[in-house]
C-alpha positions, 0 to 999 in steps of 0.5 A: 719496041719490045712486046712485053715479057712479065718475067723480067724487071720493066721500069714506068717512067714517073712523066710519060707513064711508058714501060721501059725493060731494064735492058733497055735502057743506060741507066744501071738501076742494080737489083730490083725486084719486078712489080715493085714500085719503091722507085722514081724512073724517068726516061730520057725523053722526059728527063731535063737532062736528056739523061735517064734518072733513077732513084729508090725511094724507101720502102 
């Protein structure tokens, strides 16, 4: 529940469509530029795992 701050990386999870700050969450996602989309995120709400999932997709 952070407001949204545009000079850090933020990932939109593929399901809910909620904005999560890298901080945030557990996953280590590496290097990712901000406002770039060449990924599929989801959070752990959403997962069927109950685990956050990342993947880049190529750009």
């Amino acid at each position: 529940g952070k407001d949204r701050n545009l000079n850090i990386t933020e990932l939109l999870c593929a399901s809910c469509s909620k904005w999560f700050h890298e901080s945030c969450i557990t996953y280590q996602v590496g290097k990712l530029v901000p406002f770039m989309m060449n990924y599929i995120f989801m959070c752990k709400t959403c997962s069927p795992t109950g685990l956050e999932t990342f993947k880049k997709n190529q750009a």
